[in-house]
Residue frames as qw, qx, qy, qz and C-alpha x, y, z in Angstrom:
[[0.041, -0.761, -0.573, -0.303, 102.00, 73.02, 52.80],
 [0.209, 0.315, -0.207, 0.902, 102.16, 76.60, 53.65],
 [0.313, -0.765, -0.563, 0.010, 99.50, 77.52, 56.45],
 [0.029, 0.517, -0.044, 0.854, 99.12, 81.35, 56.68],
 [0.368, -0.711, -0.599, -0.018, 97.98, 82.81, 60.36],
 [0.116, -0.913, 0.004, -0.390, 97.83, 85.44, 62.35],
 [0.261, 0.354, -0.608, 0.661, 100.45, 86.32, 65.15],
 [0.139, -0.664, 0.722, 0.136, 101.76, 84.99, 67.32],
 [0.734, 0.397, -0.495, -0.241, 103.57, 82.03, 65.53],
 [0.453, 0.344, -0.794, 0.216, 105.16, 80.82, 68.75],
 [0.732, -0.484, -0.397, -0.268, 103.22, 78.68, 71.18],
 [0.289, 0.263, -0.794, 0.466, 104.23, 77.87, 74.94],
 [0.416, -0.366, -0.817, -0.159, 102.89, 76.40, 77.65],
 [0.161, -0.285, -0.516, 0.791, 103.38, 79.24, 80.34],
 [0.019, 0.675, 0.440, 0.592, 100.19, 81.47, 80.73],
 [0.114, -0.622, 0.222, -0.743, 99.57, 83.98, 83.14],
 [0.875, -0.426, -0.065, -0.222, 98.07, 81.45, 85.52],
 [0.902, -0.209, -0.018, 0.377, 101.46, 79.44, 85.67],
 [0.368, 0.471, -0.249, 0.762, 103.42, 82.50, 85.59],
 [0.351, -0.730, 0.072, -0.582, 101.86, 84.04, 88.81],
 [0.902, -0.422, -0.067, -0.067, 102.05, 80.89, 90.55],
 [0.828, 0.072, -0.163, 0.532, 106.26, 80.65, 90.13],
 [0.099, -0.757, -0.135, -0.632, 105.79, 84.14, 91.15],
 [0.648, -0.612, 0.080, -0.446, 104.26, 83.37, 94.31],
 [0.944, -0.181, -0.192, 0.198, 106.45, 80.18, 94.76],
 [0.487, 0.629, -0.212, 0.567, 109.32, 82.46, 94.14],
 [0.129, -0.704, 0.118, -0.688, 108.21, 84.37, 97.00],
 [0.770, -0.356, -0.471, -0.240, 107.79, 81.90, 99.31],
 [0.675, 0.050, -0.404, 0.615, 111.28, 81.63, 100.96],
 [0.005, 0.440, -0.158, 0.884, 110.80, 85.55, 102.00],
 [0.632, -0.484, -0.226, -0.561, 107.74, 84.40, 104.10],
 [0.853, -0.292, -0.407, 0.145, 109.05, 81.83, 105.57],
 [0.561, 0.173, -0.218, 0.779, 111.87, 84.14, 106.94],
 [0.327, -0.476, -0.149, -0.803, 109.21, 86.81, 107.65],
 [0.788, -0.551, -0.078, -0.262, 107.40, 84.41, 110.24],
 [0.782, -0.167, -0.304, 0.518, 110.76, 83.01, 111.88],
 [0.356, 0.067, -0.291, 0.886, 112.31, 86.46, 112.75],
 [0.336, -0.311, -0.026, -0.889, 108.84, 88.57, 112.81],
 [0.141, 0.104, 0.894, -0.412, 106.35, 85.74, 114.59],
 [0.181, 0.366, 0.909, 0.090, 102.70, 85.57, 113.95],
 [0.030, 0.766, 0.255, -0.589, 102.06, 88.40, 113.36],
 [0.077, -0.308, 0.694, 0.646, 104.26, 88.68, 110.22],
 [0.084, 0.215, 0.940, 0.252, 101.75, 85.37, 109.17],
 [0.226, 0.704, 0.662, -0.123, 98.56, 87.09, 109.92],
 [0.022, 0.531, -0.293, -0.795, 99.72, 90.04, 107.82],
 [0.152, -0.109, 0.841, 0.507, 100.59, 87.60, 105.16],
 [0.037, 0.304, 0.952, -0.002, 97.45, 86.05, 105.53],
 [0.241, 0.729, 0.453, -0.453, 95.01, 89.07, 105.67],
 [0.278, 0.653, -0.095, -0.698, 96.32, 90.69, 102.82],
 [0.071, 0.066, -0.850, -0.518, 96.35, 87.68, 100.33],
 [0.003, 0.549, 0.832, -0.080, 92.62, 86.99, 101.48],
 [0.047, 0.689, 0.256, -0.677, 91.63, 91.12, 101.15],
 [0.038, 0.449, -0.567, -0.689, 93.48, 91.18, 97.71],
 [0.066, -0.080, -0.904, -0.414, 91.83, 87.99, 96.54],
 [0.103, 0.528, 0.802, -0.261, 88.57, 88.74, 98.32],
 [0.069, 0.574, -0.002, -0.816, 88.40, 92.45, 96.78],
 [0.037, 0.226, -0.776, -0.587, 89.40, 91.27, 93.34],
 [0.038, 0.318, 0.926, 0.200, 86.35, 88.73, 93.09],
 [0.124, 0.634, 0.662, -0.379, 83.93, 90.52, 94.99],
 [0.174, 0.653, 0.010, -0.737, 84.27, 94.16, 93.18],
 [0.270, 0.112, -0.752, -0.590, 84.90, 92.37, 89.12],
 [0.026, 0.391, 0.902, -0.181, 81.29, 90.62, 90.20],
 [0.006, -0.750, -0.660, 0.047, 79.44, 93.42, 91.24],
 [0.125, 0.875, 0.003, -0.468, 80.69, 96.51, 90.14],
 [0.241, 0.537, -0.499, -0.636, 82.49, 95.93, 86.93],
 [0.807, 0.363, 0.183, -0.428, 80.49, 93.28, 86.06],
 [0.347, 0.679, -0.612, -0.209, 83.67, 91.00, 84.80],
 [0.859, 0.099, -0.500, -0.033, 84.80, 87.41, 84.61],
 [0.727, -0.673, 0.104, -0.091, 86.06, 86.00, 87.95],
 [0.593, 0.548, -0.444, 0.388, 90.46, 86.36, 87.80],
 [0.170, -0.798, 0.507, -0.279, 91.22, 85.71, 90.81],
 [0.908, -0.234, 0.342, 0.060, 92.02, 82.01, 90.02],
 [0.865, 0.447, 0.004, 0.227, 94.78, 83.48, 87.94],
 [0.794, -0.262, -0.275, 0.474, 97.19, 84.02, 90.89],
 [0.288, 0.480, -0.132, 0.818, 97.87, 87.72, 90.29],
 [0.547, -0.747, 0.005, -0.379, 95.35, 89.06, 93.28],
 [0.925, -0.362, -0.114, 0.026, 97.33, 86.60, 95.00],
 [0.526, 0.359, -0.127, 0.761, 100.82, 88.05, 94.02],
 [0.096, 0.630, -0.147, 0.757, 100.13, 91.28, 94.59],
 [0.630, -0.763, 0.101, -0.108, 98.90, 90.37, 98.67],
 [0.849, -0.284, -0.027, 0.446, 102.14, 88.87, 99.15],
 [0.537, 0.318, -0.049, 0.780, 104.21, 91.49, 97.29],
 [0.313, -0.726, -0.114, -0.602, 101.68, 94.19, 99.66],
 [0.833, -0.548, -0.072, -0.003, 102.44, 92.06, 102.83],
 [0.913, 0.120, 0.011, 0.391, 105.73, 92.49, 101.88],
 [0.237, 0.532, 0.161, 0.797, 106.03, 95.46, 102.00],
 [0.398, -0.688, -0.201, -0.573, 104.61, 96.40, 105.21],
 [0.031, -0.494, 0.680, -0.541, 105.87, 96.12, 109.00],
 [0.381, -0.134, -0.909, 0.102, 104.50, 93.23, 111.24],
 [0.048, -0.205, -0.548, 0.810, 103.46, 95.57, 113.95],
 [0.281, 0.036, -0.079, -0.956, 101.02, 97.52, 111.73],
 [0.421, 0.181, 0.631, -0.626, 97.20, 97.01, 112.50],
 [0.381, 0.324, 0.841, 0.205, 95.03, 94.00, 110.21],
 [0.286, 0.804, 0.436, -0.287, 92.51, 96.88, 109.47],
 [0.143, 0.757, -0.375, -0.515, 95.29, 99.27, 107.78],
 [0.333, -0.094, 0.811, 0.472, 96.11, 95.90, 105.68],
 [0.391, 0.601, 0.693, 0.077, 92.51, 95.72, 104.18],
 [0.072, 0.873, -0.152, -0.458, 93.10, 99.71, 103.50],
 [0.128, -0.607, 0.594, 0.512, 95.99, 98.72, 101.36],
 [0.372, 0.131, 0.919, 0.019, 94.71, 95.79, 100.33],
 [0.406, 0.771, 0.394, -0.290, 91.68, 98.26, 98.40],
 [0.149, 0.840, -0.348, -0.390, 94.00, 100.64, 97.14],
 [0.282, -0.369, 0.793, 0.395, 96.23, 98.16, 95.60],
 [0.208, 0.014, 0.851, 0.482, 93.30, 96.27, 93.43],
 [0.298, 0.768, 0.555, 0.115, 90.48, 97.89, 92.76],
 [0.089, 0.956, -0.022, -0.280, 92.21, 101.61, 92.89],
 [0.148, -0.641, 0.673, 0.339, 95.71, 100.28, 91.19],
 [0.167, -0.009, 0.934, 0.316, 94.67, 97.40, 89.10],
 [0.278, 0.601, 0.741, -0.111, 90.36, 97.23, 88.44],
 [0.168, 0.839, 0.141, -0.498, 89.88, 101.03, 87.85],
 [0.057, 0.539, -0.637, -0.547, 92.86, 100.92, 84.83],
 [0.753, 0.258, -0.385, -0.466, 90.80, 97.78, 83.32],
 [0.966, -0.184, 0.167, -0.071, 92.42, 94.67, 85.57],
 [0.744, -0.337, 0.475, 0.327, 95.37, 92.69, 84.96],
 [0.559, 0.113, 0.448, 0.689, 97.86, 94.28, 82.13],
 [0.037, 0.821, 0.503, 0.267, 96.06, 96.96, 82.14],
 [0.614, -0.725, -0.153, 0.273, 97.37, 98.76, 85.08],
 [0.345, 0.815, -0.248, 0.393, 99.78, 101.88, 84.89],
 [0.017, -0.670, 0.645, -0.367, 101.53, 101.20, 87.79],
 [0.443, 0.001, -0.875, 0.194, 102.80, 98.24, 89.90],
 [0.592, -0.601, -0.258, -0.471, 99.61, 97.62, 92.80],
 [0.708, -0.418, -0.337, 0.459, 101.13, 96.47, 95.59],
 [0.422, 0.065, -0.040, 0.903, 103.15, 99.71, 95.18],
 [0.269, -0.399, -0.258, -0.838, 100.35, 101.66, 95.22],
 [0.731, -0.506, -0.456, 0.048, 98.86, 99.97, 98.16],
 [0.651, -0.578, -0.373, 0.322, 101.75, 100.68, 100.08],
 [0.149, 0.314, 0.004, 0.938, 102.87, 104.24, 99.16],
 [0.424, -0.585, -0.258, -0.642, 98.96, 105.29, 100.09],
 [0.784, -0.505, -0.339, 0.123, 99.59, 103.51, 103.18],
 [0.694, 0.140, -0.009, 0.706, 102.59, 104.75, 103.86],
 [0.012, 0.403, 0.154, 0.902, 101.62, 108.58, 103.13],
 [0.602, -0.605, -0.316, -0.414, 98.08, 107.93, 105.50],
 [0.899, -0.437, 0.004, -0.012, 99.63, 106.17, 108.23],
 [0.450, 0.644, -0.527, 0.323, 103.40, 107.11, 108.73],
 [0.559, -0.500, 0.590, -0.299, 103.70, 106.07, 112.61],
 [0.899, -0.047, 0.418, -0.126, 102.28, 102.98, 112.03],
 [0.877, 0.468, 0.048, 0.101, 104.40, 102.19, 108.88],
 [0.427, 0.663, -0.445, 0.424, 107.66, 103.33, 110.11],
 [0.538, -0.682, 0.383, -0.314, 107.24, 101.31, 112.96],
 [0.616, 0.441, -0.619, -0.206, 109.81, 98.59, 113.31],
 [0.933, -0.293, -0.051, -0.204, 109.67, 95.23, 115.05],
 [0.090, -0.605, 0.786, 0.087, 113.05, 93.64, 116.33],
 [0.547, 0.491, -0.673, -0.080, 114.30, 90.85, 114.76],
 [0.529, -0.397, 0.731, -0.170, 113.91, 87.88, 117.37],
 [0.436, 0.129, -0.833, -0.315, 114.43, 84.01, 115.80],
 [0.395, -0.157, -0.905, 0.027, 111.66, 81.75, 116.59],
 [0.025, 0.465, 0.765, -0.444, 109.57, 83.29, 118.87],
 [0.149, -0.393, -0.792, -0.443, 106.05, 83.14, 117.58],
 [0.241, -0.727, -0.636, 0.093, 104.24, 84.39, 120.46],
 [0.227, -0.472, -0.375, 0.765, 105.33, 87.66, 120.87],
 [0.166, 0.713, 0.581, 0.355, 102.68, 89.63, 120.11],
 [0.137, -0.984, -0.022, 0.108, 103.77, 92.97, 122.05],
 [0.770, 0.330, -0.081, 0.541, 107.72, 92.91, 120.12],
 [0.211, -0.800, 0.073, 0.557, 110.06, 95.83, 121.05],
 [0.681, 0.690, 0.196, 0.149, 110.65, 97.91, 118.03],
 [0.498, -0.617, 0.130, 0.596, 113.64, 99.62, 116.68],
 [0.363, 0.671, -0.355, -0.540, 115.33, 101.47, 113.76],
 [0.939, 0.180, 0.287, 0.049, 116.22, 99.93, 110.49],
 [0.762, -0.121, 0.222, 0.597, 119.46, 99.64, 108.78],
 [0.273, 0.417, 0.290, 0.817, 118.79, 102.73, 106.40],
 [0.359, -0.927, -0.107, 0.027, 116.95, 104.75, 109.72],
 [0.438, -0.812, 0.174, 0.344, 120.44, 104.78, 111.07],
 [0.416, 0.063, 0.270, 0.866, 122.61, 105.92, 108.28],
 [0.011, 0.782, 0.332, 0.527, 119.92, 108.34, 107.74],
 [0.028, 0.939, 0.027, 0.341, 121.09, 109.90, 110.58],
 [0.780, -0.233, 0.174, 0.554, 124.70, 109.52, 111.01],
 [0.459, 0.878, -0.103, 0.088, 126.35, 112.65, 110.45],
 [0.543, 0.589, -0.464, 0.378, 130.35, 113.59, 109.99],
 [0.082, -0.561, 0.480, -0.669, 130.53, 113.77, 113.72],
 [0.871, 0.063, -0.179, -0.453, 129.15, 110.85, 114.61],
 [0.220, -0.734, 0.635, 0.098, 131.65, 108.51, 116.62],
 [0.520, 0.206, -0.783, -0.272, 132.92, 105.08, 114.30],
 [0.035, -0.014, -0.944, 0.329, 132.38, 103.03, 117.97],
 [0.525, 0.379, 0.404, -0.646, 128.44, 104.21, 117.81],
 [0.634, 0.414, -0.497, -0.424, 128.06, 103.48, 113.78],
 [0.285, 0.221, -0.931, -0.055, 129.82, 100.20, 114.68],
 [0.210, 0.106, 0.805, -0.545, 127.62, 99.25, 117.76],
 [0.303, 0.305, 0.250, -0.868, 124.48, 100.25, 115.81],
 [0.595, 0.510, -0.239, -0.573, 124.60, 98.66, 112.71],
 [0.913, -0.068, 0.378, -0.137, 123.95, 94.98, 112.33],
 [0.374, -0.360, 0.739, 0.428, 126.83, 92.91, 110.32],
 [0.418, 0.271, -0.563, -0.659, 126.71, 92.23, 106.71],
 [0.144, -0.040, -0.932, -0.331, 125.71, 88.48, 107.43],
 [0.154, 0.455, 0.756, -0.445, 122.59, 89.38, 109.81],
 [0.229, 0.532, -0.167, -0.798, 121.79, 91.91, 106.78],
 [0.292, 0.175, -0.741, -0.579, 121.87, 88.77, 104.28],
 [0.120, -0.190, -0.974, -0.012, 119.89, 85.98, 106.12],
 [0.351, -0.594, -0.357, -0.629, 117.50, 88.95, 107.57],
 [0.511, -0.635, -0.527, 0.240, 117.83, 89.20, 111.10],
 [0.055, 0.058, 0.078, 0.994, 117.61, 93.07, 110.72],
 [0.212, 0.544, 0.353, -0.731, 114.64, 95.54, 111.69],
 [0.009, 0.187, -0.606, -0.774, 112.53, 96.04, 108.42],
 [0.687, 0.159, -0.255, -0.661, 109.23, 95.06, 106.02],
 [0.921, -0.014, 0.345, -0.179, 107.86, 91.38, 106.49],
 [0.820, 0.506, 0.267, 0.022, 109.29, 90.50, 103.37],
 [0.361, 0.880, -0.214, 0.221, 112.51, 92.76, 102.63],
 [0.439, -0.754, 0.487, -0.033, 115.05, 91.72, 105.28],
 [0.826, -0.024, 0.538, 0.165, 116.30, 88.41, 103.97],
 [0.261, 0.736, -0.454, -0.430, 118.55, 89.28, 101.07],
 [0.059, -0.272, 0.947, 0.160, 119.34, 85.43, 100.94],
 [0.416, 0.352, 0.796, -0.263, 115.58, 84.46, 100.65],
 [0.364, 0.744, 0.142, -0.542, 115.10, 86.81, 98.21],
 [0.021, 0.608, -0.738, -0.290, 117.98, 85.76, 96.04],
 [0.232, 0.021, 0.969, 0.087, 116.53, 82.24, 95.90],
 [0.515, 0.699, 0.482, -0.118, 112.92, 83.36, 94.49],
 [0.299, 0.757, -0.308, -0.493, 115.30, 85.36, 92.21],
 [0.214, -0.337, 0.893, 0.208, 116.91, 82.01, 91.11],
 [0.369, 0.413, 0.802, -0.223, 113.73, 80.18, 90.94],
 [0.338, 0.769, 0.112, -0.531, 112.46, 83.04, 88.44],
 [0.169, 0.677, -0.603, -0.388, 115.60, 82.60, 86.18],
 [0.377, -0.025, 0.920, 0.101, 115.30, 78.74, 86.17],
 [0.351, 0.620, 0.688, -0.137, 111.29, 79.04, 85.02],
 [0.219, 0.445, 0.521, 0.695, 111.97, 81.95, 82.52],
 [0.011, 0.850, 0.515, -0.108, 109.63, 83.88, 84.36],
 [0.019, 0.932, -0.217, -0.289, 112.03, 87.16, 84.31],
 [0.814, 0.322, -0.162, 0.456, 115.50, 87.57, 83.01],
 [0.722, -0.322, -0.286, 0.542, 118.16, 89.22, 84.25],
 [0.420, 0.459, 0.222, 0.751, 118.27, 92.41, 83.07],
 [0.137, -0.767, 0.103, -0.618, 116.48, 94.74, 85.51],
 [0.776, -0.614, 0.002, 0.142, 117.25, 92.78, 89.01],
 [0.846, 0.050, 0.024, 0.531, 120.84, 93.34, 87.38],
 [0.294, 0.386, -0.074, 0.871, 121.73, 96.67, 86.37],
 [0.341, -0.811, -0.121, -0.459, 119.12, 98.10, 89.02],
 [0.828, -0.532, -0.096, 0.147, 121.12, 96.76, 91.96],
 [0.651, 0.465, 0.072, 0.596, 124.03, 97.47, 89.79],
 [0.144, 0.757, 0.267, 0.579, 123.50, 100.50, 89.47],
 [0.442, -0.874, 0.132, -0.155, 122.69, 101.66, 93.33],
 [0.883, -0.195, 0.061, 0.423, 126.13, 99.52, 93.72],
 [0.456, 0.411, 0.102, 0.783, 128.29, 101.68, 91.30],
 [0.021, -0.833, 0.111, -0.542, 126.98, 105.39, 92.63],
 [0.423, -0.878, 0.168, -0.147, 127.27, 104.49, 96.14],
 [0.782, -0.123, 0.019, 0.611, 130.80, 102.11, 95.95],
 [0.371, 0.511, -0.230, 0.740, 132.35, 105.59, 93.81],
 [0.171, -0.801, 0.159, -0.551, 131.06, 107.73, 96.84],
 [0.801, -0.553, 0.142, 0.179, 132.14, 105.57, 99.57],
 [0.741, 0.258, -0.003, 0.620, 135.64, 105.18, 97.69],
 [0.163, 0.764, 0.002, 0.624, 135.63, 109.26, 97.02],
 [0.263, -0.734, 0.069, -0.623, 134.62, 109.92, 100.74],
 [0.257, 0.210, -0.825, 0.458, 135.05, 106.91, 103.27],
 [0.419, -0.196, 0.204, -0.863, 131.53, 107.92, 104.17],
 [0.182, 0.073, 0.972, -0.128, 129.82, 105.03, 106.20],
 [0.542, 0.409, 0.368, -0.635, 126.48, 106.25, 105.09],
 [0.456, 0.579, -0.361, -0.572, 127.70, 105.09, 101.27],
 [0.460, -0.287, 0.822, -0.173, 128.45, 101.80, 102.12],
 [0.452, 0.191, -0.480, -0.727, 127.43, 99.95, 98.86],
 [0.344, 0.013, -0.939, -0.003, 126.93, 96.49, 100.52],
 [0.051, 0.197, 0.622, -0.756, 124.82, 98.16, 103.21],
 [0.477, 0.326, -0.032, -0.816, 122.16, 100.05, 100.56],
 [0.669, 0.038, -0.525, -0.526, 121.89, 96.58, 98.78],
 [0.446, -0.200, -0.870, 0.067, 121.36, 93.86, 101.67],
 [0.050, 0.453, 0.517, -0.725, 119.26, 96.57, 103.63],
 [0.446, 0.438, -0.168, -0.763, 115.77, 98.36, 102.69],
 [0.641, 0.247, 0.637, -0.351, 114.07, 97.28, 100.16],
 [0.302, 0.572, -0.468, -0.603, 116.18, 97.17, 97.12],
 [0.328, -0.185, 0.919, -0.121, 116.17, 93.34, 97.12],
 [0.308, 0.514, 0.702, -0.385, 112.63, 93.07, 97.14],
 [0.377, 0.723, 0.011, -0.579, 111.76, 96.13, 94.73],
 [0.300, 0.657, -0.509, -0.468, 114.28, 95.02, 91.95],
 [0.113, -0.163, 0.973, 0.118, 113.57, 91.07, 91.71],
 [0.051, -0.481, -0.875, -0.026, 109.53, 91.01, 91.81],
 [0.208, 0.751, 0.374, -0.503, 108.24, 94.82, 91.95],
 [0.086, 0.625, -0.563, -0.534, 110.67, 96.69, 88.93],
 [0.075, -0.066, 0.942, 0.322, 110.11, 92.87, 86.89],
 [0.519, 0.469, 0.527, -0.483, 106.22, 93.42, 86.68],
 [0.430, 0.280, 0.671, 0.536, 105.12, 92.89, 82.75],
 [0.040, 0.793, 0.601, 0.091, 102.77, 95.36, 82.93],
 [0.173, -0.968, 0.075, 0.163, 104.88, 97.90, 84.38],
 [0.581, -0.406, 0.500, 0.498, 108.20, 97.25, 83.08],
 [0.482, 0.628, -0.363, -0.490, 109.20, 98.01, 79.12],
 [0.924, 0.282, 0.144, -0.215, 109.01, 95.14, 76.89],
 [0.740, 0.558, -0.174, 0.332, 112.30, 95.24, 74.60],
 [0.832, -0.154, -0.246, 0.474, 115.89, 94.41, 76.40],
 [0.285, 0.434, 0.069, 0.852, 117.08, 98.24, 75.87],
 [0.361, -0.684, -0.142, -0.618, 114.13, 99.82, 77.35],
 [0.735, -0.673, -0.084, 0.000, 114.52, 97.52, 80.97],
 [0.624, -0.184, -0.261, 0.713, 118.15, 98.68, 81.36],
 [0.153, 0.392, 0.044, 0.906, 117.01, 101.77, 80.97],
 [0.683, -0.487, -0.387, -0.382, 114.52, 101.32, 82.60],
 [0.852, -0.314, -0.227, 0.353, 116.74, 99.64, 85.79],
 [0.504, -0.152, -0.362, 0.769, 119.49, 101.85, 85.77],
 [0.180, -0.580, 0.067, -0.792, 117.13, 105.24, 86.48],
 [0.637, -0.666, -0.188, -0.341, 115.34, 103.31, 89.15],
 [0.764, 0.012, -0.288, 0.577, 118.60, 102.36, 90.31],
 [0.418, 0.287, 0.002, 0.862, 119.44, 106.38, 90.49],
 [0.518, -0.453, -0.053, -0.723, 116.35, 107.62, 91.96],
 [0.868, -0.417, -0.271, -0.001, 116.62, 104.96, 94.66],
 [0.650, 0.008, -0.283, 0.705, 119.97, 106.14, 95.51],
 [0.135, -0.413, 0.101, -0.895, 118.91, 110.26, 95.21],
 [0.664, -0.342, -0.622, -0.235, 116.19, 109.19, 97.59],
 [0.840, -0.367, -0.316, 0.243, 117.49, 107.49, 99.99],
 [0.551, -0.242, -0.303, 0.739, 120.77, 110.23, 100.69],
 [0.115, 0.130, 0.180, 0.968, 119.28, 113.20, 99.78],
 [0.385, -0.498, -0.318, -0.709, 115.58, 113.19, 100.84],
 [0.411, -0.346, 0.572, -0.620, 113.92, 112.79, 104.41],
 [0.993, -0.081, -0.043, -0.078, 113.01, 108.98, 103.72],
 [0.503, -0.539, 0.674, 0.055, 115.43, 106.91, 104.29],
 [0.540, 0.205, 0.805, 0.133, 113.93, 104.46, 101.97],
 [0.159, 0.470, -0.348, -0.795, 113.73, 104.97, 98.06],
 [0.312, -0.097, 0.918, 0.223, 112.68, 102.30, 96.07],
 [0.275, 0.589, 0.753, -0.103, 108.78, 102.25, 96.15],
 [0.154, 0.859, 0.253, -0.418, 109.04, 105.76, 94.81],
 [0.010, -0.499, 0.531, 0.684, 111.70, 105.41, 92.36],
 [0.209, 0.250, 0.909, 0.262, 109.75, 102.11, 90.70],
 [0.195, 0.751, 0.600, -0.196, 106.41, 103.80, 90.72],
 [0.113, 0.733, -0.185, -0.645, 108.00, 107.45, 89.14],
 [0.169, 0.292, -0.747, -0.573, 109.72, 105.10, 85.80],
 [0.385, 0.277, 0.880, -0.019, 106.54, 103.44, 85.88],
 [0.375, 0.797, 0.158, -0.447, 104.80, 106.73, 84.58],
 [0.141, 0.674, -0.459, -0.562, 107.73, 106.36, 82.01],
 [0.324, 0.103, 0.898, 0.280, 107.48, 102.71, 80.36],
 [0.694, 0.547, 0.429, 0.190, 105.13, 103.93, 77.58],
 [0.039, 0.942, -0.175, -0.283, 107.47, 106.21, 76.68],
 [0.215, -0.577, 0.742, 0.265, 110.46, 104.10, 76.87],
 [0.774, 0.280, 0.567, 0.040, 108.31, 101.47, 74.89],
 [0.405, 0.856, 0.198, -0.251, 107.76, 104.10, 72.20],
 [0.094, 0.945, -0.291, -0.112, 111.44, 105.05, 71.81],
 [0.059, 0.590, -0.805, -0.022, 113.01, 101.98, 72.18],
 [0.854, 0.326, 0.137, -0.381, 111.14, 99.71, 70.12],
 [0.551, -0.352, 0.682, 0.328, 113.64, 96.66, 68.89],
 [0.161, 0.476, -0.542, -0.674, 114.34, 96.47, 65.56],
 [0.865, 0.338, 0.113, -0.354, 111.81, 95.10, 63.02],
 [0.735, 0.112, 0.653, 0.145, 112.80, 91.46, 61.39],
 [0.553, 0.590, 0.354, 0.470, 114.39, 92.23, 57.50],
 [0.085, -0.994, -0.065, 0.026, 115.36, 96.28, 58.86],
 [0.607, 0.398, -0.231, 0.648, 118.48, 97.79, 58.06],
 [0.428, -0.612, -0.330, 0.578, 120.07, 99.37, 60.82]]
């Protein structure tokens, strides 16, 4: 019997609910790493901005847009972790709830809620932060394992502070003294964002993602790629420690940006074409950035600029219709 319906024709069991959660499980590993090298502080970050994100979300779709209650469908809950993530340990509960606004009702509610949204919220959270509150957000905690109580830390630079200002003159025995080893770069015992230092925690919610389908591989690949290739040629060309290609990806926040900020549905193009394109600009604009402007740190601004571009790239690089000649 032929049974005619409407699209779609292919069922599954993931919905947004059990996508956010493998999301959030994904993310988990980064926390845990977050509260072992950062201490409780890290946790009450964690913890204020998944309760600000989910408490915003309910309270404002209630009583000002007058909408159905989503925040038992894990995204509010994403985006505090990917916002906590994104933010220093040191920086004061009150500036979280700040971000914590901006991200979902001024980055996600105002554009119509979930899928709606023109850019990635957490990102928007912490740019606005970021831009309001540079002291506090460019302040960095050291790196101690295991101790929980210290609530008054000594801070220092992070791994892309000091190449940012390393110039030709600069002696190799200071660069060498300064800059933490590739393996304290992978496990995270490096100066940085709750949530960005661990290149090896991150790597496992990137696994976890690929097991469950939730992403593929396509922008955590060529976007990393990518900053790989420009800076390996220029280190090659120049010898310059500041190009170091292993440095720009297991420092910063390229880790972080290209496995679970750059993989948003909402913000990301739809059709395989569009997210390498898609990947290797942010890839390029995380690289111009980072050696060429007065941040050190590129990422949140290269993801958020090709966000303005994904309906474009939808538009233009639309996969080919079923029965179409090329």
């Amino acid at each position: 019997m032929l049974k005619i319906s409407t699209a779609p024709h292919m069922q599954t069991n993931q919905d947004t609910k059990s996508l956010m959660r493998d999301v959030a499980i994904a993310l988990l590993p980064a926390a845990l790493v977050g509260v072992l090298f950062f201490g409780i502080n890290a946790l009450l970050v964690i913890l204020t901005s998944v309760a600000a994100c989910a408490g915003f979300e309910y309270l404002f779709n209630r009583y000002c847009f007058h909408k159905e209650n989503t925040v038992t469908d894990f995204s509010a809950i994403v985006t505090g972790l990917l916002l906590a993530y994104n933010l220093p340990s040191s920086i004061p509960l009150w500036m979280v709830l700040v971000g914590a606004f901006m991200a979902i009702v001024v980055g996600k509610l105002c554009y119509g809620g979930l899928g709606k949204n023109i850019f990635n919220p957490a990102l928007v959270g912490r740019v606005f932060l970021f831009i309001s509150f540079p002291v506090q957000m460019t302040s960095w905690p050291k790196p101690e394992f295991l101790k929980f109580l210290d609530l008054d830390g000594q801070t220092g630079a992070t791994t892309l502070g000091i190449l940012k200002h390393i110039d030709g003159q600069t002696s190799a025995t200071y660069i060498n003294a300064k800059l933490p080893s590739y393996f304290d770069m992978f496990i995270g015992n490096i100066g940085g964002c709750i949530g960005e230092v661990s290149a090896l925690a991150l790597l496992l919610g990137l696994a976890y993602m690929l097991w469950r389908r939730v992403i593929t591989w396509h922008i955590p690949f060529y976007y990393i790629g990518t900053v790989f290739a420009i800076t390996g040629l220029m280190w090659l060309i120049t010898g310059d420690v500041r190009y170091d290609p292993l440095t720009h990806i297991l420092s910063g926040g390229l880790m972080l940006g290209a496995i679970f900020m750059a993989t948003d549905y909402t913000t990301s193009p739809m059709s395989k074409k569009g997210q390498i394109l898609f990947a290797v600009c942010c890839g390029i604009l995380t690289v111009i950035i980072r050696l060429y402007s007065a941040y050190p740190e590129g990422v949140s601004f290269a993801i958020l600029i090709m966000n303005a571009f994904v309906p474009l790239i939808d538009k233009y690089m639309q996969p080919r219709l079923y029965g179409q000649r090329r």
